[in-house]
Structure formats: C-alpha cells, structure tokens
Backbone as ProteinMPNN parsed JSONL, in Angstrom:
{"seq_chain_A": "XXXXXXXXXXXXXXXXXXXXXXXXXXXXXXXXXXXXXXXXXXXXXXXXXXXXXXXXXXXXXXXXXXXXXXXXXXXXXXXXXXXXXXXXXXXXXXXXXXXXXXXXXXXXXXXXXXXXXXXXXXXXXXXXXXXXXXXXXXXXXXXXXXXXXXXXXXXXXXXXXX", "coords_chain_A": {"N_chain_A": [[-14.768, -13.632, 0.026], [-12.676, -14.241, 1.637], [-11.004, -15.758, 0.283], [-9.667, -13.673, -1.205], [-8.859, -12.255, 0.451], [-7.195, -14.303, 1.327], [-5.493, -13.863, -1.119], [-4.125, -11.525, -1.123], [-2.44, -11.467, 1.332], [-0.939, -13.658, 0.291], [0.481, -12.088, -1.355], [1.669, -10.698, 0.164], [3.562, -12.264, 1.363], [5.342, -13.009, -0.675], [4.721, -14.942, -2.589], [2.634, -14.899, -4.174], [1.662, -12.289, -7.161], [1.399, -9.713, -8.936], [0.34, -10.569, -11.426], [-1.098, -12.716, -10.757], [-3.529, -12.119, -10.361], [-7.008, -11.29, -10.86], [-7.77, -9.021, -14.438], [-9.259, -7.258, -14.095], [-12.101, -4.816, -12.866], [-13.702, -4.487, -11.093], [-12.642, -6.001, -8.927], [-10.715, -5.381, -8.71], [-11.464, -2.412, -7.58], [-12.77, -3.617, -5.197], [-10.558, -4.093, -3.978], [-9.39, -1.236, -3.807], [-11.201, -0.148, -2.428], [-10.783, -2.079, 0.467], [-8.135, -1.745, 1.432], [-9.286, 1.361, 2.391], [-10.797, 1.021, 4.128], [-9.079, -0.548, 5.663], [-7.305, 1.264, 6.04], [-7.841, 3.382, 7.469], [-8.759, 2.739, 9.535], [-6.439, 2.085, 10.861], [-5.274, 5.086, 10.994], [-7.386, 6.542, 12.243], [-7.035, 5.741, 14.901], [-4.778, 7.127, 15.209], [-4.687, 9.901, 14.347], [-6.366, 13.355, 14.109], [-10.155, 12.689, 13.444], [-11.135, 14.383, 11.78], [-9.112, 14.461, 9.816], [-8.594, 12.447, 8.652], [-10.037, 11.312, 5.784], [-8.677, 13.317, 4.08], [-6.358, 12.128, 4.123], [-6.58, 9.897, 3.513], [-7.765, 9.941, 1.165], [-5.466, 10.741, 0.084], [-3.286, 8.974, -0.237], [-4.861, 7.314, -1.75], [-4.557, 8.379, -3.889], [-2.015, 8.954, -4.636], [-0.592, 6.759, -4.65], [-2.35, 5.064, -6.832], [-1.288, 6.91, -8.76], [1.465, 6.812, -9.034], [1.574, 4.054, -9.694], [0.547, 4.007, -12.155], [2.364, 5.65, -13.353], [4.546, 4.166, -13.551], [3.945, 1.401, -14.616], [3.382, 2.975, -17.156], [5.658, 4.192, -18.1], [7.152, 1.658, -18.211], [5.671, 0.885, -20.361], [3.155, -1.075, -19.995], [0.564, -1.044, -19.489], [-1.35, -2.313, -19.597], [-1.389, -3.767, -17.624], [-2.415, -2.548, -15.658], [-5.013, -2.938, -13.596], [-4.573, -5.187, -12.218], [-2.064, -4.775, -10.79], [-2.835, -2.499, -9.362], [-5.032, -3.737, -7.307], [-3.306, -5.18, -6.684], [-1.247, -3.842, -5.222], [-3.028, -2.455, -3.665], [-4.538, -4.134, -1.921], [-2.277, -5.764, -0.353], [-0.793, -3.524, 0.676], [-3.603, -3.043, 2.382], [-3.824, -5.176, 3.776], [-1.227, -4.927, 5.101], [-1.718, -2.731, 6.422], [-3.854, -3.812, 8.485], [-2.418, -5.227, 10.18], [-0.874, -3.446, 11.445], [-2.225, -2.177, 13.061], [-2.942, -3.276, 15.616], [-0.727, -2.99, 16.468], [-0.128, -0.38, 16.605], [-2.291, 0.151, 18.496], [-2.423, -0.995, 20.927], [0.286, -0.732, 21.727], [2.67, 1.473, 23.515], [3.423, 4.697, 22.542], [6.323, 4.504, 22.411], [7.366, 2.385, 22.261], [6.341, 1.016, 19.881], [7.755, 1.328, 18.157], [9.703, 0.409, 16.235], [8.377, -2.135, 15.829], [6.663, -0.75, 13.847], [8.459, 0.236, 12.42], [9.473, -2.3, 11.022], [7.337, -3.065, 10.025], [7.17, -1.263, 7.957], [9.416, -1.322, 6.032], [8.566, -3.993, 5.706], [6.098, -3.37, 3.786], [7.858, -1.906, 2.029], [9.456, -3.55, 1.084], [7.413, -5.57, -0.845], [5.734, -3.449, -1.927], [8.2, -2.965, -3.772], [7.962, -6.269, -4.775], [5.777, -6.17, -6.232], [6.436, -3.835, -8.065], [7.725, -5.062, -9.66], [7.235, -7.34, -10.808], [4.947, -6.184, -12.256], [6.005, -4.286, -14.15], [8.0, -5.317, -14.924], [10.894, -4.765, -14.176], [13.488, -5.112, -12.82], [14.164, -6.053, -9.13], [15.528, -4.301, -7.976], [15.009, -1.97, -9.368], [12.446, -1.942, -8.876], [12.274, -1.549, -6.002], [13.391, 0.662, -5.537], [11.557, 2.275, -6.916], [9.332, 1.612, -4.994], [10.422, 3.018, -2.648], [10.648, 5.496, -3.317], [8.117, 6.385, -3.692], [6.959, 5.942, -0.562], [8.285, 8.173, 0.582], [7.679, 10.088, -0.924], [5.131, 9.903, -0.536], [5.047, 10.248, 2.772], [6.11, 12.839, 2.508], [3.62, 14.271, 1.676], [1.593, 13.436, 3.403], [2.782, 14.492, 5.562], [2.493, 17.252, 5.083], [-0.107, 17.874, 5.091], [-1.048, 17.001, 8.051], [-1.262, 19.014, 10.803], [1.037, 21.145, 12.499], [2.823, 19.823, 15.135]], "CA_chain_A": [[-13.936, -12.605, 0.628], [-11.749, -15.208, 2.723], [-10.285, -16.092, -0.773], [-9.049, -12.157, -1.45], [-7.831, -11.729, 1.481], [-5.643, -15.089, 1.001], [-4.257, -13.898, -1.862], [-3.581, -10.472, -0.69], [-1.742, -11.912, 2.148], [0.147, -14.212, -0.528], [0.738, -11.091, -2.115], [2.554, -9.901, 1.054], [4.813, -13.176, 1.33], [6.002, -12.807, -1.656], [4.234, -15.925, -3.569], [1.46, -14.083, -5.36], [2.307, -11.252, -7.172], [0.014, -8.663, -9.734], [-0.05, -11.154, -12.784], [-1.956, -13.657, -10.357], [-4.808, -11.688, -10.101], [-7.611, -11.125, -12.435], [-7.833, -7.796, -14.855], [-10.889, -6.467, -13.659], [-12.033, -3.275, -12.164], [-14.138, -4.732, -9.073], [-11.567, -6.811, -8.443], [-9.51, -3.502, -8.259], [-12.52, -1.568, -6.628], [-12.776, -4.239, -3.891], [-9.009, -4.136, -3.029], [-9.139, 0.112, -3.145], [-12.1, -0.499, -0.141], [-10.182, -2.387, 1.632], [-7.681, -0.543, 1.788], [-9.604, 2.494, 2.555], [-11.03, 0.693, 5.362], [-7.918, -0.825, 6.559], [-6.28, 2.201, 6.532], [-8.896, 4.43, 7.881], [-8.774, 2.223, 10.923], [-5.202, 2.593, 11.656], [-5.549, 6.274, 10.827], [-8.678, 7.175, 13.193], [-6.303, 5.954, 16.043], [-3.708, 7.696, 15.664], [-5.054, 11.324, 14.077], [-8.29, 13.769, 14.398], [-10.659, 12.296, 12.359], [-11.004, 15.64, 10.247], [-7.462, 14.219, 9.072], [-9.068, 10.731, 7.74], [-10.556, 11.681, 4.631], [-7.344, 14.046, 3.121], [-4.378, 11.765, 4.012], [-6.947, 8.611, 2.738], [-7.705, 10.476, 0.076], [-4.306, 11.322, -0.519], [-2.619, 7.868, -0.531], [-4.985, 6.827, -2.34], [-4.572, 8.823, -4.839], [-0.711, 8.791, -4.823], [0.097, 5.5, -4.913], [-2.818, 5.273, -8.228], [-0.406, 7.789, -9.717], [2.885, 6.186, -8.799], [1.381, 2.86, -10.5], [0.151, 4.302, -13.276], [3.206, 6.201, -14.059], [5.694, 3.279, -13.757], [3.487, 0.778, -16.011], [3.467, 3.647, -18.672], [7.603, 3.901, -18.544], [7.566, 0.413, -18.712], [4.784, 0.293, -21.186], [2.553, -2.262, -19.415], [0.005, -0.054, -19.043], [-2.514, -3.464, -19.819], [-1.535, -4.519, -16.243], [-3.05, -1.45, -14.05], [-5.952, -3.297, -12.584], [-3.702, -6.433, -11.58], [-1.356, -4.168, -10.343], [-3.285, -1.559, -8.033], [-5.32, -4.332, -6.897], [-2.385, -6.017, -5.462], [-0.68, -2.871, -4.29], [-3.745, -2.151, -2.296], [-4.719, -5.247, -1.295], [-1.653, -6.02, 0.292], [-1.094, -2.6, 2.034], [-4.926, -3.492, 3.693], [-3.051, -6.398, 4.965], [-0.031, -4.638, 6.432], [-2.294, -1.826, 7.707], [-4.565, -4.498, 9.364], [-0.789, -5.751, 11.141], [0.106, -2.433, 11.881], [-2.937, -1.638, 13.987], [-2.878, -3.899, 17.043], [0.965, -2.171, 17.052], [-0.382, 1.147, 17.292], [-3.74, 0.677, 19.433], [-2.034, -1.897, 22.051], [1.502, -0.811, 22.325], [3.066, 2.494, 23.673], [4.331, 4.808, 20.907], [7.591, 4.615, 22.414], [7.209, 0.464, 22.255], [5.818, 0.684, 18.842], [8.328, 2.054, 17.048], [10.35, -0.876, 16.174], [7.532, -2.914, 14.957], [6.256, -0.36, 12.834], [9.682, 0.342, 10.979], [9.451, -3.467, 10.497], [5.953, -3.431, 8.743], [7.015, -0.171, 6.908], [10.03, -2.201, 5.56], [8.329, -5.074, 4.899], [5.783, -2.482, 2.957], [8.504, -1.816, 0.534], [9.439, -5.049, -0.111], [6.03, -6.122, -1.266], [5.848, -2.66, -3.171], [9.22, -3.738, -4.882], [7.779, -7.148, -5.393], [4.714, -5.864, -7.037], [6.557, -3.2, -9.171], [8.997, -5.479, -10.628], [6.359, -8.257, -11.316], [3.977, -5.694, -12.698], [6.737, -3.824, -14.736], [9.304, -6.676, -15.747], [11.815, -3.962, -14.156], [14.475, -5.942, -11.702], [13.73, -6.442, -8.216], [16.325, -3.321, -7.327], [14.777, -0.724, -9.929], [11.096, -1.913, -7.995], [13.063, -1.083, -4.66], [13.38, 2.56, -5.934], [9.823, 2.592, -7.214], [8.737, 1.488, -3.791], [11.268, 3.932, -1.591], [10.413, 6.904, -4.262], [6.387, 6.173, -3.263], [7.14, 6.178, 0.541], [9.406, 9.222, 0.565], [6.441, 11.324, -1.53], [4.072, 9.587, 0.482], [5.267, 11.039, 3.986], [5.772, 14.207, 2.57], [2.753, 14.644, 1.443], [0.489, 13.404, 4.691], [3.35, 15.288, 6.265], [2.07, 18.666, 5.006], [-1.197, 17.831, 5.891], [-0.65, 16.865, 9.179], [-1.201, 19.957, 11.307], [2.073, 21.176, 13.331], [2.329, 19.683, 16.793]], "C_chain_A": [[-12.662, -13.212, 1.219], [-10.051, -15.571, 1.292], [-9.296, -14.97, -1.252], [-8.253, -11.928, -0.67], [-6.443, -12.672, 1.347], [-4.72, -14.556, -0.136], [-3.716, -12.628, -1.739], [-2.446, -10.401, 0.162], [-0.578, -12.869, 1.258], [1.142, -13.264, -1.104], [2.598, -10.583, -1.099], [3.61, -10.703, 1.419], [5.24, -13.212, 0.311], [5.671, -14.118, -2.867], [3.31, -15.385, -4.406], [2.257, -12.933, -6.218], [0.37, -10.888, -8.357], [-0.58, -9.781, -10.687], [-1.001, -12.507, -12.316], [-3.392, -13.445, -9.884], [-5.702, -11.176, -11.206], [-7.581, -9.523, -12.559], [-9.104, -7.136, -14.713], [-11.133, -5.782, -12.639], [-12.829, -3.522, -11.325], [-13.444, -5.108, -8.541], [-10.866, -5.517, -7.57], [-10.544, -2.651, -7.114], [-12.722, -2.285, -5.208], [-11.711, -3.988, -2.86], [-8.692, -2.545, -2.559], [-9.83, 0.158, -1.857], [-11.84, -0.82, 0.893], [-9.532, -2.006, 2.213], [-8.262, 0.398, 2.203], [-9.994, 2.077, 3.924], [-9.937, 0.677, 6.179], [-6.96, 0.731, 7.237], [-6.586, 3.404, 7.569], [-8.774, 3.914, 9.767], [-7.452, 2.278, 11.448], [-5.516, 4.232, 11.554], [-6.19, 6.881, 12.349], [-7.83, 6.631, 14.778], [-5.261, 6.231, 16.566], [-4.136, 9.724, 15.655], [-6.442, 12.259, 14.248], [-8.997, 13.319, 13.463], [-11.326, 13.132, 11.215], [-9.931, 15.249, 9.233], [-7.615, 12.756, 7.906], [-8.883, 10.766, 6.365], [-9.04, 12.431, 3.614], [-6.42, 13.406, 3.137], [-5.028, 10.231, 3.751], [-6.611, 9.15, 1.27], [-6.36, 10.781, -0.722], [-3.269, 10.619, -0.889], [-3.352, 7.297, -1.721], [-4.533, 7.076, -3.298], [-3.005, 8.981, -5.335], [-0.018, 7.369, -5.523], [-0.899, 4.896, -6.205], [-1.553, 5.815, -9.048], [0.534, 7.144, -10.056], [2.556, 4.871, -9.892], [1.474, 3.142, -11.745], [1.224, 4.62, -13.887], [4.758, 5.137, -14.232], [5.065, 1.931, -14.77], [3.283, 1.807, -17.065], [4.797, 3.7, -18.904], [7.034, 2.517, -18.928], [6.542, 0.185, -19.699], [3.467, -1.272, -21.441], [1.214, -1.314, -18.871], [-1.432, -1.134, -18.942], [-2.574, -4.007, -18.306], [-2.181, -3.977, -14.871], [-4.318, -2.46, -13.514], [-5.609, -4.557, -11.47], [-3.196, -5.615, -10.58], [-1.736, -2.867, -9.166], [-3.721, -2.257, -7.351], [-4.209, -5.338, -5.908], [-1.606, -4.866, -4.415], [-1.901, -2.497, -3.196], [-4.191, -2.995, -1.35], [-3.334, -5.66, -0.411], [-1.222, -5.227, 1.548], [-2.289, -2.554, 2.746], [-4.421, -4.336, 4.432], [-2.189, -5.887, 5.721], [-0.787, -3.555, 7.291], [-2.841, -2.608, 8.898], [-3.061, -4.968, 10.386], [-0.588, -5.001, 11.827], [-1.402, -1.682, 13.071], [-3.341, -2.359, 15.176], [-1.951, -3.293, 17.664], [0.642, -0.525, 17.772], [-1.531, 1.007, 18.444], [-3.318, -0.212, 20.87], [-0.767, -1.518, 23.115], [1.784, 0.915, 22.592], [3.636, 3.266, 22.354], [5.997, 4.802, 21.088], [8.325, 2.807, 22.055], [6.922, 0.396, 20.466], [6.742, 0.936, 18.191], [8.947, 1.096, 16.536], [9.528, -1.9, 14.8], [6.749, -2.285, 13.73], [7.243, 0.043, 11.526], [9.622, -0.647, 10.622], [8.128, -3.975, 9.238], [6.464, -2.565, 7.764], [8.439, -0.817, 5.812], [9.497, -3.403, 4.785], [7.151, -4.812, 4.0], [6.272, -2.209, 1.697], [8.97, -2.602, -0.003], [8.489, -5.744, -0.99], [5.812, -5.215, -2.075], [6.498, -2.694, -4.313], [8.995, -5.054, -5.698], [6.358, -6.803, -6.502], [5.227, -4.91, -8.219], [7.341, -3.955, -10.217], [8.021, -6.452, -11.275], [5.567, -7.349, -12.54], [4.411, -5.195, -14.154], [7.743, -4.17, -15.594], [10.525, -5.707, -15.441], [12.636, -5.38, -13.083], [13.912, -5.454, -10.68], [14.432, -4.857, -7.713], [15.453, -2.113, -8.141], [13.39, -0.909, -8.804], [11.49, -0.945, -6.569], [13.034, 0.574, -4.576], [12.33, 3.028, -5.939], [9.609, 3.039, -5.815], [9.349, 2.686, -2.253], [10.695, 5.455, -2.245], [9.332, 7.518, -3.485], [6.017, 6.8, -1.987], [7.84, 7.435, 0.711], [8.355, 10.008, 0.561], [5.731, 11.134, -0.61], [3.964, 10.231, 2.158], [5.358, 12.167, 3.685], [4.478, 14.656, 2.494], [2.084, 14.862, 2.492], [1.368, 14.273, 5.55], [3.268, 17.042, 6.396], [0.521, 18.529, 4.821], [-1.672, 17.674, 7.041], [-0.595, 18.694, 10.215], [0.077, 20.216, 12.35], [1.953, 20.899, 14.854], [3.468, 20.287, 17.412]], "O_chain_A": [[-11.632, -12.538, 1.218], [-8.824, -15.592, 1.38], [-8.185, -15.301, -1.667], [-7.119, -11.486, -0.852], [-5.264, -12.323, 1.284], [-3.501, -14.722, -0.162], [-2.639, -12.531, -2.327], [-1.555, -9.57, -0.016], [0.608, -12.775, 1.577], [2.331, -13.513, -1.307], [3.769, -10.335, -1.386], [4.633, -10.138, 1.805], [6.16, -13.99, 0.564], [6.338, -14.196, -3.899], [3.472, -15.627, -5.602], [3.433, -12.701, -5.938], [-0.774, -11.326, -8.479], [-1.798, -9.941, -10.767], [-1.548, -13.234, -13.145], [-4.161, -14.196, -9.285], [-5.279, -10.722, -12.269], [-7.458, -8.754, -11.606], [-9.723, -6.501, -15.567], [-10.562, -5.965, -11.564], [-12.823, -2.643, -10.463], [-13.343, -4.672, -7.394], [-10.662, -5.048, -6.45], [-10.223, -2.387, -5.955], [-12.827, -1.611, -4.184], [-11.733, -3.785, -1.646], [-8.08, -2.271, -1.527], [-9.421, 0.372, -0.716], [-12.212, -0.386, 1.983], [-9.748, -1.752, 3.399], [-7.371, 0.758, 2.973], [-9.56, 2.729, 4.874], [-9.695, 1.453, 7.104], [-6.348, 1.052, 8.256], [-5.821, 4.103, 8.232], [-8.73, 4.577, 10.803], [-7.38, 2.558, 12.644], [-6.304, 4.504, 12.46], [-5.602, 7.473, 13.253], [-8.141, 7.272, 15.783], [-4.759, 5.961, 17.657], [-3.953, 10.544, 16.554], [-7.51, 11.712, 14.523], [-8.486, 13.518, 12.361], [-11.847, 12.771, 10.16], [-9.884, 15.638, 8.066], [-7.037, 12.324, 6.909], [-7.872, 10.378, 5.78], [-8.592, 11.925, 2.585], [-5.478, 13.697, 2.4], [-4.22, 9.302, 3.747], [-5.663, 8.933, 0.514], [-6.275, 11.009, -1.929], [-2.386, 11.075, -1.615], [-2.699, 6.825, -2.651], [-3.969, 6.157, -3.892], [-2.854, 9.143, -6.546], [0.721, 7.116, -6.475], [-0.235, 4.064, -6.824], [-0.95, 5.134, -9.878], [0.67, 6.797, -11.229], [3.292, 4.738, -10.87], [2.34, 2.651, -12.47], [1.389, 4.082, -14.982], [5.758, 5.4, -14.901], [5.805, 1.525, -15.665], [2.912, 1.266, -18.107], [5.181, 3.235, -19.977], [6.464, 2.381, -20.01], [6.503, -1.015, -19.973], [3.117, -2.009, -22.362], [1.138, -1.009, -17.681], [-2.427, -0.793, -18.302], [-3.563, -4.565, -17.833], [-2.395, -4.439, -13.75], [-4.032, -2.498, -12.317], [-6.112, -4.815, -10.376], [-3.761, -5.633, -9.486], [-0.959, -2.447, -8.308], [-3.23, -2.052, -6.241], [-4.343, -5.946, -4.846], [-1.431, -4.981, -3.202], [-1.651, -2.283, -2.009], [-4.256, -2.726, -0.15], [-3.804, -5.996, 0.676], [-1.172, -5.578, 2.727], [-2.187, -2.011, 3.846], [-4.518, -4.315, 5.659], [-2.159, -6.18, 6.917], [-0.626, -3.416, 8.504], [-2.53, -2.332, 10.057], [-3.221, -4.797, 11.595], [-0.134, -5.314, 12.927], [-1.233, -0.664, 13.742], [-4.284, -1.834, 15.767], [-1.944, -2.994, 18.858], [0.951, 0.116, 18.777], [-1.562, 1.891, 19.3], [-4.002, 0.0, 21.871], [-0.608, -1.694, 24.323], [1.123, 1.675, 21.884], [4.152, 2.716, 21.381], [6.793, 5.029, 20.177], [9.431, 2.373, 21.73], [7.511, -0.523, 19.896], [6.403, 0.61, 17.054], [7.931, 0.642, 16.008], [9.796, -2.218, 13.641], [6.279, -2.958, 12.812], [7.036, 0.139, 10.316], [9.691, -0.533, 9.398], [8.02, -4.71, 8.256], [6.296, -2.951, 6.607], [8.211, -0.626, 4.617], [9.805, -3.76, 3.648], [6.878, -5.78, 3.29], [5.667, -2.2, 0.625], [9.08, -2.703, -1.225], [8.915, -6.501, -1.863], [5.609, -5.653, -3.208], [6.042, -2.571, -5.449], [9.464, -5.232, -6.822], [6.227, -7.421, -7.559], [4.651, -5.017, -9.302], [7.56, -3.575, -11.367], [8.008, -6.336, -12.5], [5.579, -7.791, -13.689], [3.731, -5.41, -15.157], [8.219, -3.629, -16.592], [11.337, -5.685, -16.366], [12.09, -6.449, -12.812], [13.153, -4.501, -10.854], [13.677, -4.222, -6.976], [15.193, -1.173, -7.39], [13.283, -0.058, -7.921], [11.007, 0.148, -6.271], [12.707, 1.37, -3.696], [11.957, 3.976, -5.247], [9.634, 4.193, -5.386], [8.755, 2.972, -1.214], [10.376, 6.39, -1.511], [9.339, 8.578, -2.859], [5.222, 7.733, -1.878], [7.657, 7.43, 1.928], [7.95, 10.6, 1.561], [5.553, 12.014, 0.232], [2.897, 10.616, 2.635], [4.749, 12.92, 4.444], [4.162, 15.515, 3.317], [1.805, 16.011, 2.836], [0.725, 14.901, 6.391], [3.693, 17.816, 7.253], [0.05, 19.477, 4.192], [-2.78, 18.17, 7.248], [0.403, 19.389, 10.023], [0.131, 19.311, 13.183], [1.233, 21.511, 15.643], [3.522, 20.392, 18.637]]}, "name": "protein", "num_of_chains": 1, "seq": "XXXXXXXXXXXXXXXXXXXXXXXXXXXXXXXXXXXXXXXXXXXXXXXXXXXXXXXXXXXXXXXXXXXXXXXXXXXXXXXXXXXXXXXXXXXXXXXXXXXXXXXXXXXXXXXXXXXXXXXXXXXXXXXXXXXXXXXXXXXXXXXXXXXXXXXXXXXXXXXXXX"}
C-alpha cells in the first residue's frame, strides 16, 4: 500500500505520470477506493452526510467520463486504466492535504490554502491528461479547468440552498 501511495504522491509532483502505472483494473479499483475514502472524509466535514454518497457518487462518476471522453478524441482509449488510476489516486492525495485545511483551520483562514490545493489539482489533472493523451501540457490545462468548472456545477446543484 505504502508503495501506491508513493507513486500517487509522485503522481502529484509531477514525476510519475499515467504511463508509469500498470494497465490493470485493481490497480484502477484500488485508486477509485481511495479516492472514495479520501474524499468522503473531507466531504463528511464539511456537508450532511445524506450529501456524501451523491456528490461521491457524482465525481466519481464525472471525472470517469471526462477521462474516458478525452482518451477517445485522442484515440488512446488503451490507456483508461493507467489513466483513471492516476487521476484518482492523486486527487486521494490532495484530498488527504486538503483535510487538516478544512477540519483545523477557520473557513475564513482556509480559503487560501484550499485555492492552492485546488490549483495544484489542475496542474496534476493537466499533467495526467497530456501524458495520458499525448495532447500539450496547455490543451491538458483545458481538460483539467473544463472537469473542475462541470465538477462544481454539478455538486453545486446538489448542494441544498443555504
């Protein structure tokens, strides 16, 4: 496990990327878990935990899509298990970052550090789409801003009005 996580975390400095991970679907199934965990645990301290399940459920299932549909443009469609596996594996890592920020610090204190993870989120998305895709580092950038954009809307109309 110690080994996954390193390279997940490589993932997120920018030395690893998708094509350094093996093509296999536990591989992939391990890294969606983690994620689900990781994220579940930032999640559950910020929202009601009726909210868990639909806006897990709902990344997950987004950012699947988003993958899927940018290795079929690019016709790399051989690389999806590399390629989700690192996209999730790495966002478990920045969630795990991003939850000392939220459960420690004020939300008026936090804000700062969490635009900084959510930034350094899309760089690691960009580095994974361009690796994954053979697109340039700037088309990834788009990928990765596109993702995030949908992505808030979405949990954003699930999100009950406060």
């Amino acid at each position: 496990m110690l080994t996954l996580l390193q390279a997940f975390w490589r993932i997120t400095l920018f030395s690893l990327g998708p094509e350094d991970l093996p093509a296999s679907g536990f591989f992939m199934g391990v890294a969606v878990a983690f994620f689900v965990v990781a994220e579940s645990l930032v999640l559950a301290s910020l929202y009601p935990v009726e909210l868990l399940v639909p806006i897990v459920a709902l990344d997950t299932a987004l950012l699947t899509v988003w993958a899927v549909a940018g290795l079929a443009v690019a016709g790399q469609m051989s690389r999806l298990e590399p390629t989700l596996a690192a996209l999730f594996g790495a966002s478990g890592v920045l969630q795990l970052l991003s939850y000392p920020v939220v459960v420690v610090l004020s939300q008026e204190v936090s804000v700062l550090p969490l635009v900084l993870i959510l930034l350094w989120s899309i760089a690691v998305y960009a580095h994974v789409f361009s690796r994954a895709t053979g697109w340039s580092y700037a088309i990834g950038v788009w990928a990765a801003v596109g993702y995030v954009v949908v992505s808030f809307q979405l949990i954003g109309a699930v999100l009950p009005d406060t």
